[in-house]
PyMOL Python script that loads the backbone (N, CA, C, O; Angstrom):
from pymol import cmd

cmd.read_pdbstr("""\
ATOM      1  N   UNK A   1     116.580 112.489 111.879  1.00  0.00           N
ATOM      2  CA  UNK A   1     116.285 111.162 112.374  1.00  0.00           C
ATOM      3  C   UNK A   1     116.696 110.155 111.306  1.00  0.00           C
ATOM      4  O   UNK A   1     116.333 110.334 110.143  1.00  0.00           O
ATOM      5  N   UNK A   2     117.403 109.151 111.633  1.00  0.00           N
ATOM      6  CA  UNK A   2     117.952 108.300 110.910  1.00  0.00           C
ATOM      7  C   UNK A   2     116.685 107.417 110.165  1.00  0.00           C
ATOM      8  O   UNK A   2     115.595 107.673 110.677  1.00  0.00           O
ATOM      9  N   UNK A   3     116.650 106.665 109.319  1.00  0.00           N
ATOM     10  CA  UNK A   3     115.921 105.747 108.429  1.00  0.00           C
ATOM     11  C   UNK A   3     115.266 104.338 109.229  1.00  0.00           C
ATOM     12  O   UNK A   3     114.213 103.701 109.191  1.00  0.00           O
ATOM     13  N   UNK A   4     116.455 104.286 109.898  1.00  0.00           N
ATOM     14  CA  UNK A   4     116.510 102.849 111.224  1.00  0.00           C
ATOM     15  C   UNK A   4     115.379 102.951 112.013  1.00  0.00           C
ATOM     16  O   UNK A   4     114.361 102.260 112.016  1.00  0.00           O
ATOM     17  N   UNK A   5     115.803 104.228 112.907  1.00  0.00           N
ATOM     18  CA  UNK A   5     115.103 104.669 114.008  1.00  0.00           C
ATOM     19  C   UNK A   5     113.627 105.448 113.156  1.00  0.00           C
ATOM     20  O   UNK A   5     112.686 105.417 113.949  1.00  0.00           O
ATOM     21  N   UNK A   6     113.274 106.009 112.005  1.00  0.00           N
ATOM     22  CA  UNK A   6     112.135 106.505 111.720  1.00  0.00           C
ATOM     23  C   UNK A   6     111.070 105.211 111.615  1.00  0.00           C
ATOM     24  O   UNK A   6     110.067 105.342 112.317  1.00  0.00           O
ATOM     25  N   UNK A   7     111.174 103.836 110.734  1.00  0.00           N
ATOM     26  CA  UNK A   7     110.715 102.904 111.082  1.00  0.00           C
ATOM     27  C   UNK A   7     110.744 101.784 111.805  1.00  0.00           C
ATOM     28  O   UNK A   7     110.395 100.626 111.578  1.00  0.00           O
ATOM     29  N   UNK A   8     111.299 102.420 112.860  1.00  0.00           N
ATOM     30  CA  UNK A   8     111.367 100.815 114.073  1.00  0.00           C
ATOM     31  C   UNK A   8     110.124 101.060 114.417  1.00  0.00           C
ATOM     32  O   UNK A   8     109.426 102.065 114.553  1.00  0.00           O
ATOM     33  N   UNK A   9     109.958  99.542 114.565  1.00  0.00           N
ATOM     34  CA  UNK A   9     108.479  99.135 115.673  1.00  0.00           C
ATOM     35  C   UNK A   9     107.608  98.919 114.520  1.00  0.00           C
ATOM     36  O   UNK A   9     106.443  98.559 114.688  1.00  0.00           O
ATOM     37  N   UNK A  10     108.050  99.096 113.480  1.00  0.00           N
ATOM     38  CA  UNK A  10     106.456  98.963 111.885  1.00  0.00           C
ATOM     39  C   UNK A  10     106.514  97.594 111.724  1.00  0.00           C
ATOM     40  O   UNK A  10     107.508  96.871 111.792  1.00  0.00           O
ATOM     41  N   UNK A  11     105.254  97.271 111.484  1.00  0.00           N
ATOM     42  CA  UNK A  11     105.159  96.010 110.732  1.00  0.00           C
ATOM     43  C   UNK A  11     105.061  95.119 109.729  1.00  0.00           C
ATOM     44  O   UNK A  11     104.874  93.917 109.540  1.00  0.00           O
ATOM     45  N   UNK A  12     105.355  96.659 108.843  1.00  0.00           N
ATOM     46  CA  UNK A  12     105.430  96.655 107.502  1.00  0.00           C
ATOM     47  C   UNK A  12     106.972  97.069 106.836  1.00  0.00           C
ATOM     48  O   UNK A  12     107.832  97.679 107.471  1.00  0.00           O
ATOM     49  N   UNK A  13     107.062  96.780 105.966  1.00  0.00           N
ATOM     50  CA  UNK A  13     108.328  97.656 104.879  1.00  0.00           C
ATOM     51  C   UNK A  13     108.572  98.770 104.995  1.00  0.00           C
ATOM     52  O   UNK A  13     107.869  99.675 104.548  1.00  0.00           O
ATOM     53  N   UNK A  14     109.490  98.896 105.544  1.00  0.00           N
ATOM     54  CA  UNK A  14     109.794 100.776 105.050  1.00  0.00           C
ATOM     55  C   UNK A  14     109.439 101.364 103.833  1.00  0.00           C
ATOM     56  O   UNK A  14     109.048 102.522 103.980  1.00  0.00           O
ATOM     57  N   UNK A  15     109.443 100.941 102.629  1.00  0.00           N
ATOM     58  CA  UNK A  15     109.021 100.800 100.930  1.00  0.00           C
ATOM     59  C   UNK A  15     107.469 100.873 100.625  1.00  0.00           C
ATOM     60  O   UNK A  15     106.978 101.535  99.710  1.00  0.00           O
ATOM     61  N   UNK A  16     106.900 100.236 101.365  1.00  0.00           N
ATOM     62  CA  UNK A  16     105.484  99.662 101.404  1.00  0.00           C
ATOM     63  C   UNK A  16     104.961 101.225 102.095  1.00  0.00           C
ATOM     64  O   UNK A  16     104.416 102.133 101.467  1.00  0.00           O
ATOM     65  N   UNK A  17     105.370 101.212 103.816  1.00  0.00           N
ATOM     66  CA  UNK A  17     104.635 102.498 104.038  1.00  0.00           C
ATOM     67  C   UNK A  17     105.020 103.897 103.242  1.00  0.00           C
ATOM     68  O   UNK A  17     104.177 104.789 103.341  1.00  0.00           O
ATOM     69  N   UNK A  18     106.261 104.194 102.426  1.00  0.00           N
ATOM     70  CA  UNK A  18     106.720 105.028 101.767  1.00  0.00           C
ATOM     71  C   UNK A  18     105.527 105.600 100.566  1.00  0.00           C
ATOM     72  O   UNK A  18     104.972 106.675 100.339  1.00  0.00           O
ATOM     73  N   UNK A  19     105.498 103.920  99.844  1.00  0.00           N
ATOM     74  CA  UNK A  19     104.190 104.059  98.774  1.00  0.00           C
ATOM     75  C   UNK A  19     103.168 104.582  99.367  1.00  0.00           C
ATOM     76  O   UNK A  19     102.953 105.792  99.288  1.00  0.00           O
ATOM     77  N   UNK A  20     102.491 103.870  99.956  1.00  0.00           N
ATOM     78  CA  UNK A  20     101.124 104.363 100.417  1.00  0.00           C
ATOM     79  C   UNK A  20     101.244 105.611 101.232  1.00  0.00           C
ATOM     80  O   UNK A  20     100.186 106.009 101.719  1.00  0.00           O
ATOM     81  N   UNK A  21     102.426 106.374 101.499  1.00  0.00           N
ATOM     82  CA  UNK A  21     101.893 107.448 102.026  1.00  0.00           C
ATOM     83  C   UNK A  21     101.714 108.671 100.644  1.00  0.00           C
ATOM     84  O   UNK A  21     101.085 109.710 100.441  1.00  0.00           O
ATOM     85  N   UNK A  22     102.805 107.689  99.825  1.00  0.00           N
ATOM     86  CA  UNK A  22     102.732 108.684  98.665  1.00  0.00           C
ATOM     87  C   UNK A  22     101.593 108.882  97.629  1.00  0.00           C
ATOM     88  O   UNK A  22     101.274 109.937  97.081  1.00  0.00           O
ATOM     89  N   UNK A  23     100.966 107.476  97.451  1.00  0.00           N
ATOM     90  CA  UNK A  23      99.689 107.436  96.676  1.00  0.00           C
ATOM     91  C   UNK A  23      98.758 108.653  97.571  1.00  0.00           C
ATOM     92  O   UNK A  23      98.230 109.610  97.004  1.00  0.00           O
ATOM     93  N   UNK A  24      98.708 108.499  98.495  1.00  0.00           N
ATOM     94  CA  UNK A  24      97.715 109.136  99.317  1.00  0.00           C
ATOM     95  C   UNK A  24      98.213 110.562  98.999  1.00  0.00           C
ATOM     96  O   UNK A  24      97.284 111.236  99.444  1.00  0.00           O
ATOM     97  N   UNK A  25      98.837 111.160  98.654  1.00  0.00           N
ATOM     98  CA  UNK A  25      99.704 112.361  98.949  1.00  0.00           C
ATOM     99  C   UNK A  25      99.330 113.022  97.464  1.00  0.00           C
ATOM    100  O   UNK A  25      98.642 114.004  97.187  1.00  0.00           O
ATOM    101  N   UNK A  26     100.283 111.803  96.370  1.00  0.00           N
ATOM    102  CA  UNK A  26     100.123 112.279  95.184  1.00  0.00           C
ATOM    103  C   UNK A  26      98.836 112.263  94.346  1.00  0.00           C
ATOM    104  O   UNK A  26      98.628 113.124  93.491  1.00  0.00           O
ATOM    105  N   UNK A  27      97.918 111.196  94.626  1.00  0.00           N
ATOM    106  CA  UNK A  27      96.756 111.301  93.592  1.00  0.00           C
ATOM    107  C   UNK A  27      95.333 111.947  94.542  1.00  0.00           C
ATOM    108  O   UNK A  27      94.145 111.944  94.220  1.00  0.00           O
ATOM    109  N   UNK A  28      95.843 112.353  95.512  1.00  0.00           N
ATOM    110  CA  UNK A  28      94.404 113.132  96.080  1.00  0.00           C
ATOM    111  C   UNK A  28      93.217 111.972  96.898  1.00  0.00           C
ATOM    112  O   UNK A  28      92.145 112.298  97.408  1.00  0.00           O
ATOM    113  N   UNK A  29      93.872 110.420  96.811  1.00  0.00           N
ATOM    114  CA  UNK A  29      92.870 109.561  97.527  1.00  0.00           C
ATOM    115  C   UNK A  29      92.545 110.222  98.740  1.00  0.00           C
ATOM    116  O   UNK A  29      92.874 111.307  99.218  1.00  0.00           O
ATOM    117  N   UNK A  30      91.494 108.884  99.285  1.00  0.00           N
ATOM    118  CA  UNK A  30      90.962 108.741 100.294  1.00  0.00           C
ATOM    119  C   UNK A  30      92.008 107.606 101.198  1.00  0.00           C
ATOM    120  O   UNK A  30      92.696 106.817 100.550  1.00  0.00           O
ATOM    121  N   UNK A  31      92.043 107.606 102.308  1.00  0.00           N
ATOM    122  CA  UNK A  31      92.734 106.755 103.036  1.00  0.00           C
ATOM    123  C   UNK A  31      92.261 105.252 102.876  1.00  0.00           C
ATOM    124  O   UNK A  31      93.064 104.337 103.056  1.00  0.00           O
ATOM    125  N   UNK A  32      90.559 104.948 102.436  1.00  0.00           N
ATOM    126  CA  UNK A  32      89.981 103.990 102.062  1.00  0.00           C
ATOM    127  C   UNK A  32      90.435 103.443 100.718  1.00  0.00           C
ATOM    128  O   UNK A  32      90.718 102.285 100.411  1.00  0.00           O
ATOM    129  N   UNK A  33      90.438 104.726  99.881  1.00  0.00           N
ATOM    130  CA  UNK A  33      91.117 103.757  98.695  1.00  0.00           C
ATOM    131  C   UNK A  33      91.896 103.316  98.596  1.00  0.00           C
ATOM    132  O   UNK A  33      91.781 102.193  98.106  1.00  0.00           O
ATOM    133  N   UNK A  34      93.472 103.837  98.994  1.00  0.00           N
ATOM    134  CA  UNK A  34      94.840 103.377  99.531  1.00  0.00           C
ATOM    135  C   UNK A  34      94.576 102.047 100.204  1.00  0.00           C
ATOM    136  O   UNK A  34      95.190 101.137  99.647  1.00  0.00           O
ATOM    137  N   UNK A  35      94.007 101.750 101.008  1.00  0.00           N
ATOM    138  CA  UNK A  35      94.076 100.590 101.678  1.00  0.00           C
ATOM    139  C   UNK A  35      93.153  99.570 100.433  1.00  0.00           C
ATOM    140  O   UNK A  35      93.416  98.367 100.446  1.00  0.00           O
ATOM    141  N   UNK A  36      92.259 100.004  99.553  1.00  0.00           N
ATOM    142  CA  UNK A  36      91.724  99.477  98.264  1.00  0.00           C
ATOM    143  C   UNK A  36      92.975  98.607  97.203  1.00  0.00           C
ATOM    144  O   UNK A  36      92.754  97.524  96.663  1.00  0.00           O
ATOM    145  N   UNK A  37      94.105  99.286  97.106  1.00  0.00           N
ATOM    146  CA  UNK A  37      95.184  99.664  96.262  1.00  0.00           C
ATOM    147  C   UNK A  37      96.037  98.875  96.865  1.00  0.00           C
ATOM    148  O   UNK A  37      96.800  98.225  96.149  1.00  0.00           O
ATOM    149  N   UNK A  38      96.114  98.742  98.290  1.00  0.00           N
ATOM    150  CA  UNK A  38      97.165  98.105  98.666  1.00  0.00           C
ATOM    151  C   UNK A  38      96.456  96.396  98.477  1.00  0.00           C
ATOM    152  O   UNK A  38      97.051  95.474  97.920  1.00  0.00           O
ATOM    153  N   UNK A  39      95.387  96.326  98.955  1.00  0.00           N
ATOM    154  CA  UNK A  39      94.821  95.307  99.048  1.00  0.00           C
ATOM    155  C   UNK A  39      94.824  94.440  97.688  1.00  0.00           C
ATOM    156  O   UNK A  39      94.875  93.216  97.561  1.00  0.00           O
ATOM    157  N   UNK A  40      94.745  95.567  96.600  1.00  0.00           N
ATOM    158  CA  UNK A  40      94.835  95.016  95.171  1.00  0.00           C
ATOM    159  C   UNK A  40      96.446  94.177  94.724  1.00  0.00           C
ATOM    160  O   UNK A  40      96.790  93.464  93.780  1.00  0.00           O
ATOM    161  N   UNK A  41      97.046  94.641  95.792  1.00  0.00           N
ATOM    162  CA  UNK A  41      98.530  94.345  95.327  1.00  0.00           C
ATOM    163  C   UNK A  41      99.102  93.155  96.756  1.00  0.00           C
ATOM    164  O   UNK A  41     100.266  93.054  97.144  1.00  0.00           O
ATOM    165  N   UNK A  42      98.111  92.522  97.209  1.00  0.00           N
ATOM    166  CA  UNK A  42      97.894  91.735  98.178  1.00  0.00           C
ATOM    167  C   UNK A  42      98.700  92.026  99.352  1.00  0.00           C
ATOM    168  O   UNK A  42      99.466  91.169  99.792  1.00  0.00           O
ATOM    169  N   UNK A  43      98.555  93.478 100.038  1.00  0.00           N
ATOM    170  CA  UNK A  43      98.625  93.588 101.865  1.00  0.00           C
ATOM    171  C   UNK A  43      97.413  94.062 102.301  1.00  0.00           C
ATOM    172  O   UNK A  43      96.456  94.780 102.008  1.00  0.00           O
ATOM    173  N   UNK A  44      97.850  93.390 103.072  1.00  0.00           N
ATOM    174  CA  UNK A  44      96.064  93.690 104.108  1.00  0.00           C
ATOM    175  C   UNK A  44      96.470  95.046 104.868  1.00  0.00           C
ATOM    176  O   UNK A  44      97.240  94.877 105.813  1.00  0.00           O
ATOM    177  N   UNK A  45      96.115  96.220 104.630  1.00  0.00           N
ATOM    178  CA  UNK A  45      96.584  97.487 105.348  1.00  0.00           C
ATOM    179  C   UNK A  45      95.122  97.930 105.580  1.00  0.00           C
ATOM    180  O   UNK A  45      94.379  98.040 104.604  1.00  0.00           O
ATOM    181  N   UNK A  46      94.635  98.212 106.941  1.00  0.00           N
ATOM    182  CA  UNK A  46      93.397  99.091 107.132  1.00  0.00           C
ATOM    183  C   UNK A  46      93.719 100.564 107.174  1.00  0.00           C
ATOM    184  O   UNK A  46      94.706 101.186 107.566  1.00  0.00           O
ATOM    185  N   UNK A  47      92.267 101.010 106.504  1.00  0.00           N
ATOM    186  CA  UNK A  47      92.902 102.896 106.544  1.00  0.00           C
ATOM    187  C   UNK A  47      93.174 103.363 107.873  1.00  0.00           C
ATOM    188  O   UNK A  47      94.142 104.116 107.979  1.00  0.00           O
ATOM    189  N   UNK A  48      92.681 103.147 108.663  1.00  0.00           N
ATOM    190  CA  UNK A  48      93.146 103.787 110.300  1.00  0.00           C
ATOM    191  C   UNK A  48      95.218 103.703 109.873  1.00  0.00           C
ATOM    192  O   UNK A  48      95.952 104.678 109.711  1.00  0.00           O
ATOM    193  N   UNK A  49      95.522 102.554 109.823  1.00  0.00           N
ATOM    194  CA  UNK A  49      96.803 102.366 109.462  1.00  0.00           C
ATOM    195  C   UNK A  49      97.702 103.569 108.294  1.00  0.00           C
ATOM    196  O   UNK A  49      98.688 104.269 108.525  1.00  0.00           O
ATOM    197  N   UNK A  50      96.821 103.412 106.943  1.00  0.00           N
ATOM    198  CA  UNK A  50      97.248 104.366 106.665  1.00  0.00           C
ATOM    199  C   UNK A  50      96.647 105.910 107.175  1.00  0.00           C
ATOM    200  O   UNK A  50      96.055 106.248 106.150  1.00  0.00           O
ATOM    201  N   UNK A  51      96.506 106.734 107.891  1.00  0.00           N
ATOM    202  CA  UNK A  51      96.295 107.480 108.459  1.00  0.00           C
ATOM    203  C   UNK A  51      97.153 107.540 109.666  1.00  0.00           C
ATOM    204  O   UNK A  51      97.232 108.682 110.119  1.00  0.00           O
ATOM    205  N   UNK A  52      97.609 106.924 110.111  1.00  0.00           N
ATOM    206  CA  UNK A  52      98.873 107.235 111.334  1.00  0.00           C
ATOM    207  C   UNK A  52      99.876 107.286 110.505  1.00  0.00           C
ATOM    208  O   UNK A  52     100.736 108.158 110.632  1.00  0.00           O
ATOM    209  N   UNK A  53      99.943 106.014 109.157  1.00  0.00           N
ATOM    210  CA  UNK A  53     101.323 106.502 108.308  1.00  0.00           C
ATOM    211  C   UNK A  53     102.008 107.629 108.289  1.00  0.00           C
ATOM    212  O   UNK A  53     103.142 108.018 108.570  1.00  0.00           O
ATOM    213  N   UNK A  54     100.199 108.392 107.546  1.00  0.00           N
ATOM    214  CA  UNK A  54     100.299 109.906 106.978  1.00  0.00           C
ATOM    215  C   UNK A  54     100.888 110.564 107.773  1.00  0.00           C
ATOM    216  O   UNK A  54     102.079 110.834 107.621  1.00  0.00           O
ATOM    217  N   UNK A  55      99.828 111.167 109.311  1.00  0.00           N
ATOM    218  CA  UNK A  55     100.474 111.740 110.256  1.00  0.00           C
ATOM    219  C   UNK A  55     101.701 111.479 110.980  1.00  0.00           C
ATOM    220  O   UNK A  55     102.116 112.289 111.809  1.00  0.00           O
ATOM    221  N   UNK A  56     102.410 110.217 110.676  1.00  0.00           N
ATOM    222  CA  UNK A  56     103.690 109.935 111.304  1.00  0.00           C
ATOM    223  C   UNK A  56     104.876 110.854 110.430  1.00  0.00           C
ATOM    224  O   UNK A  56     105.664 111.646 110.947  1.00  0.00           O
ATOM    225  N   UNK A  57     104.760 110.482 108.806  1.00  0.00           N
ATOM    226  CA  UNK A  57     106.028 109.968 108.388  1.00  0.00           C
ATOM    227  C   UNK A  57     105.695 111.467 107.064  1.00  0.00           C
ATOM    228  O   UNK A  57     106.732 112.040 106.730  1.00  0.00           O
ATOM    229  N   UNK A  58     104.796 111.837 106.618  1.00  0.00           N
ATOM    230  CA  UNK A  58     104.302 113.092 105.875  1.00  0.00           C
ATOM    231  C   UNK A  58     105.444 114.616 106.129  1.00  0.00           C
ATOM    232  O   UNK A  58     105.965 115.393 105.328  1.00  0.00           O
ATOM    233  N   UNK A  59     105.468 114.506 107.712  1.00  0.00           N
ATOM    234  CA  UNK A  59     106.122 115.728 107.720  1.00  0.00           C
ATOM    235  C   UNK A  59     107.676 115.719 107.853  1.00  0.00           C
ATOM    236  O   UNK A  59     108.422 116.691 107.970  1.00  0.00           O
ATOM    237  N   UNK A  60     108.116 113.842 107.787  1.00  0.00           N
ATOM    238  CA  UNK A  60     109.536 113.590 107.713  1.00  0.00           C
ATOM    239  C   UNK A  60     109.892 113.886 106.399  1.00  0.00           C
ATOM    240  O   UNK A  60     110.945 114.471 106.146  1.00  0.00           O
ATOM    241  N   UNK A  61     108.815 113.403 105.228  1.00  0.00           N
ATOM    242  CA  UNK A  61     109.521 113.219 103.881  1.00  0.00           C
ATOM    243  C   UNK A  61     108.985 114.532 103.394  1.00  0.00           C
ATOM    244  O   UNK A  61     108.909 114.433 102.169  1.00  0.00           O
ATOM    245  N   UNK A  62     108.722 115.297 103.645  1.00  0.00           N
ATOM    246  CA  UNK A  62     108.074 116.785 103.348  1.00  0.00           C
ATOM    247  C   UNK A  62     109.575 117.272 103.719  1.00  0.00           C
ATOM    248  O   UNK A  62     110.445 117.190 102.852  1.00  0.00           O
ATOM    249  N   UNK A  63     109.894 117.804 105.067  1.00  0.00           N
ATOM    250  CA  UNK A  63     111.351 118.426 105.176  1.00  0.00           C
ATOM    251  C   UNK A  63     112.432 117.336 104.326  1.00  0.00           C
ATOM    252  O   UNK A  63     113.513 117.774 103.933  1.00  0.00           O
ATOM    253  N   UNK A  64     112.143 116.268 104.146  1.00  0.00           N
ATOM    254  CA  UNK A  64     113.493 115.742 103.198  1.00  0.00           C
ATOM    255  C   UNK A  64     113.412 116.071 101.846  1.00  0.00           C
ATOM    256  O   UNK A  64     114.447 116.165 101.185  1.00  0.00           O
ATOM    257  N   UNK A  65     112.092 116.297 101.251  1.00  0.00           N
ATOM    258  CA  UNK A  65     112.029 116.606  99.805  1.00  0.00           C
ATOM    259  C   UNK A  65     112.368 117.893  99.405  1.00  0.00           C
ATOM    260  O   UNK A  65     113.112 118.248  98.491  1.00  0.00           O
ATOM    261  N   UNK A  66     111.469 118.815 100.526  1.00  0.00           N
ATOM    262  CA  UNK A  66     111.743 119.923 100.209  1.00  0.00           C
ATOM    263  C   UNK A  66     112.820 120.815  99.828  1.00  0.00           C
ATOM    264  O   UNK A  66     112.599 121.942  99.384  1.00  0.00           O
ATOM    265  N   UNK A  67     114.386 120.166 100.050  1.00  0.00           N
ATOM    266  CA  UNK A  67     115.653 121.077  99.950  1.00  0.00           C
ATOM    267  C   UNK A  67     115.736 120.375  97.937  1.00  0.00           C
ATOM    268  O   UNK A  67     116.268 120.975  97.003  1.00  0.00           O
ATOM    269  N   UNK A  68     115.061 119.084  97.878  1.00  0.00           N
ATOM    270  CA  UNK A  68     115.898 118.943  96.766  1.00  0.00           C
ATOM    271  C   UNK A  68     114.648 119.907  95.357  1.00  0.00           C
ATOM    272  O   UNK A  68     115.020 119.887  94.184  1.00  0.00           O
ATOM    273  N   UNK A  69     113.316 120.621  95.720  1.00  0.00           N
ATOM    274  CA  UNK A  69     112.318 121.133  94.829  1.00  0.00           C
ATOM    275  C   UNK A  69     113.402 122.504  94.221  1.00  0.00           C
ATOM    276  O   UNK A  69     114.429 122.824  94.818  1.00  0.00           O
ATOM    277  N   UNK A  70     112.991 123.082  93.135  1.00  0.00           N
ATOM    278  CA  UNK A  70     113.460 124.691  92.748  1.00  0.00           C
ATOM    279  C   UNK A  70     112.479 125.403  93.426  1.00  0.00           C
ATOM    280  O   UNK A  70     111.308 125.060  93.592  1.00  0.00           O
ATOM    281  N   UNK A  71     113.096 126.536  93.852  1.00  0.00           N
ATOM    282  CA  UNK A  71     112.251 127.382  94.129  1.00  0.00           C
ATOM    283  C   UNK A  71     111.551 128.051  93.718  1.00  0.00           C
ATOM    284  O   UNK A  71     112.401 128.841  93.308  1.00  0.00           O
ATOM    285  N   UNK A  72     110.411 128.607  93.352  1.00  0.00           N
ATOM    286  CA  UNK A  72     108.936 129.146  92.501  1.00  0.00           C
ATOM    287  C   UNK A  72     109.372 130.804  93.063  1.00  0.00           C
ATOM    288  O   UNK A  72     109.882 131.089  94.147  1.00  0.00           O
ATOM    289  N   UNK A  73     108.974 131.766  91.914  1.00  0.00           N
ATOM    290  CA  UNK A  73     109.387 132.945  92.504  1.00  0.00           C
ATOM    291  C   UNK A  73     107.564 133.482  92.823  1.00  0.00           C
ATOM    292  O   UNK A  73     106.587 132.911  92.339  1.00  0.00           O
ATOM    293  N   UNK A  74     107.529 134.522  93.615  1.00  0.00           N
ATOM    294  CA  UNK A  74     106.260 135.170  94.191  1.00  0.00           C
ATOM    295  C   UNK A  74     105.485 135.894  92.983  1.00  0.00           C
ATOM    296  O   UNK A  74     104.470 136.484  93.353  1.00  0.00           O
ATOM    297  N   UNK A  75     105.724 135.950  91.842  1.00  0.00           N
ATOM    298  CA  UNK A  75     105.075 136.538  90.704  1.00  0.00           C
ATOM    299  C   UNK A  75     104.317 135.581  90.038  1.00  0.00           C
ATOM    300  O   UNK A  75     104.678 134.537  89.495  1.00  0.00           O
ATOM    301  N   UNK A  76     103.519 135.943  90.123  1.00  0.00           N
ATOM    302  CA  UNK A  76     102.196 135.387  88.822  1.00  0.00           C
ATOM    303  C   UNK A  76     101.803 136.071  87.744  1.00  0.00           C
ATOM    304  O   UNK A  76     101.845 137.289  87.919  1.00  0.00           O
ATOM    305  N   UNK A  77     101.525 135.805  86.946  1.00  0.00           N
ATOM    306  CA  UNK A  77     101.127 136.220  85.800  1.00  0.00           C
ATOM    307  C   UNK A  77      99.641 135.468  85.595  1.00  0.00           C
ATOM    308  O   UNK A  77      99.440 134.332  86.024  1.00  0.00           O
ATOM    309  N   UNK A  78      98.470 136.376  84.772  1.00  0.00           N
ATOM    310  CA  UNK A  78      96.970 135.565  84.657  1.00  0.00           C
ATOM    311  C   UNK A  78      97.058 136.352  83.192  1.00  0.00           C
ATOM    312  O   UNK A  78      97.982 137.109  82.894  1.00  0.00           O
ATOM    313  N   UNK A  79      95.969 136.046  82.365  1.00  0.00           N
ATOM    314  CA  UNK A  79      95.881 136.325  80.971  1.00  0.00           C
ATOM    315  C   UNK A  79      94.121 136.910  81.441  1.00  0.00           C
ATOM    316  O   UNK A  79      93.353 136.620  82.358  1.00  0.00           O
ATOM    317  N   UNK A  80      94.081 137.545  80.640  1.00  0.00           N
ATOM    318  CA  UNK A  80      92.638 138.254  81.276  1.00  0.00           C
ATOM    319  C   UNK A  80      91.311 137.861  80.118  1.00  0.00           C
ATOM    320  O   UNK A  80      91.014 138.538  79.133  1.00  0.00           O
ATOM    321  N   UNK A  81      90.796 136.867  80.468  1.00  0.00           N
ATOM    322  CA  UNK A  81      89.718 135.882  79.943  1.00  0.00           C
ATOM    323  C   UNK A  81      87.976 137.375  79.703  1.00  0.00           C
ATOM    324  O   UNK A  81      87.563 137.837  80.767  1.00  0.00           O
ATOM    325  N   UNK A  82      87.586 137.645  78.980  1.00  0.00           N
ATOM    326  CA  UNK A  82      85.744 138.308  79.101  1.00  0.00           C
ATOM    327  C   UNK A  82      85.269 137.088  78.472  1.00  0.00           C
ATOM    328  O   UNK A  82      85.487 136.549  77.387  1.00  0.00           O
ATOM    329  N   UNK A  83      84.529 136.809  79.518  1.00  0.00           N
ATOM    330  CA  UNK A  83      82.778 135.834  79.344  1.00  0.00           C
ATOM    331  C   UNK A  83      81.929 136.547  79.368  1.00  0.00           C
ATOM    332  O   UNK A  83      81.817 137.307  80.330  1.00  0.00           O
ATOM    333  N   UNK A  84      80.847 136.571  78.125  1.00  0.00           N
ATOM    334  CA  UNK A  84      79.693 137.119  77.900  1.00  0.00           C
ATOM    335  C   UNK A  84      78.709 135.890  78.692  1.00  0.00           C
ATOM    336  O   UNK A  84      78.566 134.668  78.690  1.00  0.00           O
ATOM    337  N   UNK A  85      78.182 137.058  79.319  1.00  0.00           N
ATOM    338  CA  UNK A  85      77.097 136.296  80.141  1.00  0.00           C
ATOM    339  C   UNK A  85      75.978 136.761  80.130  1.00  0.00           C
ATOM    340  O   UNK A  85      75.932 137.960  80.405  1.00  0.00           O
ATOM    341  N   UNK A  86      74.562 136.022  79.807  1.00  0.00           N
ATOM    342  CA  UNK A  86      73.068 136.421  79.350  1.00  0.00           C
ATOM    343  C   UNK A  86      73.112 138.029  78.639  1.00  0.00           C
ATOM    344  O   UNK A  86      72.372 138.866  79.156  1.00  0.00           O
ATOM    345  N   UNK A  87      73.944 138.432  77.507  1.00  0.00           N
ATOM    346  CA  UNK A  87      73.890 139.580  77.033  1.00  0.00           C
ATOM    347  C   UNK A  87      74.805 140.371  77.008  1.00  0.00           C
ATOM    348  O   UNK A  87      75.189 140.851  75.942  1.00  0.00           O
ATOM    349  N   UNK A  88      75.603 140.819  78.710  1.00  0.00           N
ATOM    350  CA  UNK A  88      75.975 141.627  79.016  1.00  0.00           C
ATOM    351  C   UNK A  88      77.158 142.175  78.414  1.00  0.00           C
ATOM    352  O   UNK A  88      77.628 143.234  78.830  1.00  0.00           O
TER     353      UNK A  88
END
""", "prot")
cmd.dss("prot")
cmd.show_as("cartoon", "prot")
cmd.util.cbc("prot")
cmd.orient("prot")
């Protein structure tokens, strides 16, 4: 889906909803604070708003990011920690 056609009909910035879907994404907010954040940076965005963002536009920029990440291989490695606990 083209860029054009992903935000027609918004009433906002393409840039603007980009951020706020990303704050929301990257620092673990609440949809309330985002709209806190935006408000701090003077747009009036209610969280209902950002929350259709999310669910609109999340799983567009998810398949667009995803080709450019490295890929993680299936092996883990853990280091093996003993906690003494009451004695034992």
């Amino acid at each position: 889906m083209s860029k054009s056609r992903l935000f027609k009909w918004r009433h906002f910035l393409p840039a603007i909803i980009i951020r706020c879907v990303r704050w929301y994404c990257r620092y673990s907010l609440r949809y309330r604070d985002v709209e806190e954040l935006a408000h701090e940076r003077g747009l009036r965005v209610d969280h209902s708003t950002v929350y259709r963002w999310f669910q609109a536009y999340c799983p567009q920029l998810d398949k667009r990011c995803r080709r450019h990440l490295r890929p993680s291989s299936d092996s883990w490695r853990v280091d093996e920690v003993y906690v003494k606990v009451k004695g034992y």
